[in-house]
VOPAKOL-273695 format. One record per residue: residue number from 1; x, y, z of N, C-alpha, C in turn; residue in three letters. Coordinates in steps of 0.1 Angstrom, whole numbers, always signed. Each point is the difference from the previous one (the first is absolute). Example, Ala and Ser with C-alpha at 12.3 -4.5 7.8 and 13.67 -1.06 7.14 Angstrom:
(1 (+132 -57 +78) (-9 +12 +0) (+9 +12 +0) "ala"),
(2 (-4 +11 -7) (+9 +11 +0) (-8 +11 +8) "ser"),
END
This chain:
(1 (-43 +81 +221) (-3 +4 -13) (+12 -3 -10) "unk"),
(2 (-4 -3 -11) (+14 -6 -9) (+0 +14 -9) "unk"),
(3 (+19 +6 +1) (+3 +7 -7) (+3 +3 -15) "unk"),
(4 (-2 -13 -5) (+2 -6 -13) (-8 +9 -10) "unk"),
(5 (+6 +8 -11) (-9 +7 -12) (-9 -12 -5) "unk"),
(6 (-8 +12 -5) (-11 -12 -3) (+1 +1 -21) "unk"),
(7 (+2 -12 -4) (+0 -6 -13) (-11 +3 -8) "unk"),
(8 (+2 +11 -9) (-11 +0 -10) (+3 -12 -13) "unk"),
(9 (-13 +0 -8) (+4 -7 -14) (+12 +7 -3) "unk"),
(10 (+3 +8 -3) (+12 +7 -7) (+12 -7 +6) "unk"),
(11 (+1 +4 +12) (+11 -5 +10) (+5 -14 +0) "unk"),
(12 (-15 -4 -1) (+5 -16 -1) (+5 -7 -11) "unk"),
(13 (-7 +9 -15) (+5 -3 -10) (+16 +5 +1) "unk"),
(14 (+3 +5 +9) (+15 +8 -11) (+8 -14 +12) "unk"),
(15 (-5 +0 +14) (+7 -5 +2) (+1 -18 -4) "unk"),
(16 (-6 -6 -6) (+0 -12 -11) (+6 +2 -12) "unk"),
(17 (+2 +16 -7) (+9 -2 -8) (+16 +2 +3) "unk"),
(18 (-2 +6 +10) (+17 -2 +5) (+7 -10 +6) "unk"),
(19 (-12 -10 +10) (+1 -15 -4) (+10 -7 -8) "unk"),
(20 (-14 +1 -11) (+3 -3 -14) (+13 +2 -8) "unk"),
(21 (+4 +15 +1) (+11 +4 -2) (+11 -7 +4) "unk"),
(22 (+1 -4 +13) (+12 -8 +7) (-2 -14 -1) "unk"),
(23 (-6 -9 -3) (-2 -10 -3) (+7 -5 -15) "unk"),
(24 (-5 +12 -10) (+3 +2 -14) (+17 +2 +2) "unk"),
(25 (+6 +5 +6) (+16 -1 +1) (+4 -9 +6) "unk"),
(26 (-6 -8 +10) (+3 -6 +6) (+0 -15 -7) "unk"),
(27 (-5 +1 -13) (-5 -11 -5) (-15 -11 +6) "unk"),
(28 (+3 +3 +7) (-17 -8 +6) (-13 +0 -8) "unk"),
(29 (-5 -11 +0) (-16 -4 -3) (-8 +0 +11) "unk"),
(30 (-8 +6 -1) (-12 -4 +19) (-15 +4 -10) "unk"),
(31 (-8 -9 +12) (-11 +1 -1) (-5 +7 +13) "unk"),
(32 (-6 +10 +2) (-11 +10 +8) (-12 +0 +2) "unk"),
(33 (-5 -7 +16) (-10 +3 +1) (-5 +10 +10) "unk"),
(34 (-12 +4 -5) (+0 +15 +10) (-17 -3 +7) "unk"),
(35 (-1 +4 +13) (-9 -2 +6) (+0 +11 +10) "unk"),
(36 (-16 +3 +1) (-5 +7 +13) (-3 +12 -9) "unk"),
(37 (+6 +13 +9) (-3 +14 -4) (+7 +1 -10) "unk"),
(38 (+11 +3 -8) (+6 -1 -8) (-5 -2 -10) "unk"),
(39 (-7 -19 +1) (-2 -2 -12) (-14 +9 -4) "unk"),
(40 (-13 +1 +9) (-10 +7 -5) (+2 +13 -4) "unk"),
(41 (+12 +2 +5) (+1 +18 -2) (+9 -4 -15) "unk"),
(42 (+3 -11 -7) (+5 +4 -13) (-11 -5 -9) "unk"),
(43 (-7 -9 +6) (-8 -6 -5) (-14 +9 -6) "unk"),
(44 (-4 +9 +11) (-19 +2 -4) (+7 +13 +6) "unk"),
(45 (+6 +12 +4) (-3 +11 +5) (+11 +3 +0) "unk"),
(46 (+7 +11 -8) (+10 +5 +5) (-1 +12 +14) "unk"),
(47 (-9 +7 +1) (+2 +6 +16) (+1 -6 +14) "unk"),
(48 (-5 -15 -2) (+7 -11 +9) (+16 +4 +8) "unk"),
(49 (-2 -6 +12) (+15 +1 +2) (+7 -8 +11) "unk"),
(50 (+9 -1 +3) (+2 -13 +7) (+18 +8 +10) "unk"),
(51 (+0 -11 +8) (+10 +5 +10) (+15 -10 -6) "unk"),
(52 (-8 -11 -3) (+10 -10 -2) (-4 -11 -13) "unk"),
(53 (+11 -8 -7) (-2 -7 -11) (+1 -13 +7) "unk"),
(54 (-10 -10 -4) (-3 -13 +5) (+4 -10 -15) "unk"),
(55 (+7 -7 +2) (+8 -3 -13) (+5 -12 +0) "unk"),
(56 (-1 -14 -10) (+10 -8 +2) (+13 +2 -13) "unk"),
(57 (+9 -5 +4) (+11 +3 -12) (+3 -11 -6) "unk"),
(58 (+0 -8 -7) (+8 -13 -6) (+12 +3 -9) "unk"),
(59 (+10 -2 +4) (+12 +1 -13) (-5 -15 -6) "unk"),
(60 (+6 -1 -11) (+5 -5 -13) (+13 -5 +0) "unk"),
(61 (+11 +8 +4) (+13 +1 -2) (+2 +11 -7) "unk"),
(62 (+14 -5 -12) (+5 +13 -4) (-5 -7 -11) "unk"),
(63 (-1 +12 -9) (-4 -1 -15) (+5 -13 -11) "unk"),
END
C-alpha cells in the first residue's frame, strides 16, 4: 500500500507555486508539463486526487 498523502487540486496548486517561487529566485525559465491525475484533477474536478505528480520539466536557463 503506498503511504504517500494523497494531492488535492489545492495541494497541487500550492505546491506549483512554491515551485514557481524557487525557480523565480533562482532565476530560471521552465516549461511544465503535467500529466495523469494531477492534470485532470486541475483540469475538470477539483475533488479529484492523485498520489503523485507526473510531469515533464524543461529549463530554459537562467533569465
Amino acid at each position: 500500500m503506498n503511504d504517500a498523502p494523497l494531492l488535492d487540486r489545492t495541494a497541487t496548486e500550492e505546491a506549483f507555486r512554491r515551485l514557481g517561487d524557487r525557480l523565480v529566485r533562482r532565476g530560471v525559465v521552465a516549461d511544465l508539463y503535467i500529466f495523469g491525475g494531477a492534470a485532470m484533477a486541475l483540469a475538470y474536478d477539483a475533488r479529484r486526487s492523485t498520489r503523485d505528480i507526473d510531469a515533464v520539466f524543461e529549463p530554459h536557463g537562467p533569465r
